[in-house]
C-alpha positions in Angstrom: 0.0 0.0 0.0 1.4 3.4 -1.1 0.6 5.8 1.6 2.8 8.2 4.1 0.6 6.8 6.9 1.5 3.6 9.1 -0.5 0.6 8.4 -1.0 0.7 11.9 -3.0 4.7 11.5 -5.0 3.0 8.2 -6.0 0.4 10.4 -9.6 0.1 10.6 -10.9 0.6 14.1 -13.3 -2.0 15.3 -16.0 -2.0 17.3 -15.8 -3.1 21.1 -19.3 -2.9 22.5 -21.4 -3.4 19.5 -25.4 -2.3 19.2 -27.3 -4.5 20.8 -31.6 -4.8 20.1 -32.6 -2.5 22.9 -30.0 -0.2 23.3 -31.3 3.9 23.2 -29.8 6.2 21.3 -29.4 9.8 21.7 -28.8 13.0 19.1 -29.1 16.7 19.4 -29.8 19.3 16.7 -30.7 23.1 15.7 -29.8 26.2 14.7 -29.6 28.3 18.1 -31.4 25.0 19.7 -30.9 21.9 20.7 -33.2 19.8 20.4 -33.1 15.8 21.5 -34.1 12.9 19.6 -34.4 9.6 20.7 -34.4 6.0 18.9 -34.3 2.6 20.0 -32.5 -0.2 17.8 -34.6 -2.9 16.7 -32.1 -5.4 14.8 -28.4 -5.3 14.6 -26.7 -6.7 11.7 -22.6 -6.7 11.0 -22.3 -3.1 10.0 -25.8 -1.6 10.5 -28.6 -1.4 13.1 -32.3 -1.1 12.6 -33.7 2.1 14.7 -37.0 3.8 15.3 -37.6 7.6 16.7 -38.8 7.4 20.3 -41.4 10.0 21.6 -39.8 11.9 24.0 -41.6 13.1 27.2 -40.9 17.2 27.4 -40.6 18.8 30.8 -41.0 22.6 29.8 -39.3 25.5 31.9 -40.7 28.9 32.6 -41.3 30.8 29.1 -41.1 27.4 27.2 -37.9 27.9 25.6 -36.0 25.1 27.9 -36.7 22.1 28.8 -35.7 18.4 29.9 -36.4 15.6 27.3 -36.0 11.8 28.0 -37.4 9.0 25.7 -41.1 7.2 26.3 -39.1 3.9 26.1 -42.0 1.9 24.7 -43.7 4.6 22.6 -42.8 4.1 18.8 -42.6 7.6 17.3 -41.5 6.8 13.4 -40.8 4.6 10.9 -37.9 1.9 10.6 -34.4 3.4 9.8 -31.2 1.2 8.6 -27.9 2.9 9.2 -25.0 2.4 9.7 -22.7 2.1 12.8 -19.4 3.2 13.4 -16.8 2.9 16.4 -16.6 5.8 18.8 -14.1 5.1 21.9 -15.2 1.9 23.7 -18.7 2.3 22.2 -20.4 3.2 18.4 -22.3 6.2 16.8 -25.0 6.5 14.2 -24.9 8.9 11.9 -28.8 9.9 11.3 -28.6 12.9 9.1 -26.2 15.7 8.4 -26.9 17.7 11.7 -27.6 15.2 13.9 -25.3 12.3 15.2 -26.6 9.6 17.5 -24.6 8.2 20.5 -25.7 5.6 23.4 -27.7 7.8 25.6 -26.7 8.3 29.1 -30.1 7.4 30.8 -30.3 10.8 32.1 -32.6 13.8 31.3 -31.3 16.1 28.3 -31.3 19.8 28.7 -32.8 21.4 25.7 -33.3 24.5 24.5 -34.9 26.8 21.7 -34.1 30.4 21.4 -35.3 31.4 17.7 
């Protein structure tokens, strides 16, 4: 291979803790927001999971420009999604769209925000 980078720095990082059918999934996104979306992944193959969009239970602030979001586990909010997966430290994101990137979520409440 003709490159000025080891083999070892072309290596292809694997995966350590794989997706697993179950596992949440967390992304933020705006433009002067942020704004949380959930999903849950519904079948894991080699290189791609299965996900759906979770409805997300909003706990509003005074003036209704901040809130807390966390995911209504077992309240389907759209359709089926493949994508890929890709290793990220010890763990693996999804890329969903452009602006948003999905990670395992933490199990704790997200702080959101909107100030358009």
């Amino acid at each position: 291979m003709n490159s000025i980078l080891s083999s070892a720095s072309v290596a292809i990082q694997a995966v350590i803790n794989k997706p697993v059918v179950g596992d949440i999934l967390c992304g933020s996104y705006g433009y002067e927001a942020s704004i949380a979306r959930f999903y849950k992944v519904l079948k894991v193959t080699n290189a791609s999971v299965v996900i759906a969009q979770l409805d997300a239970n909003n706990v509003y602030k005074q003036g209704g420009m901040d809130w807390t979001s966390t995911p209504i586990l077992d309240s389907v909010a759209g359709d089926e999604l493949t994508k890929r997966f890709k290793p990220c430290g010890d763990s693996y994101f999804v890329k969903l769209s452009s602006y948003c990137t999905l990670y395992k979520w933490s199990g704790k409440s997200v702080e959101c925000y909107n100030h358009h």
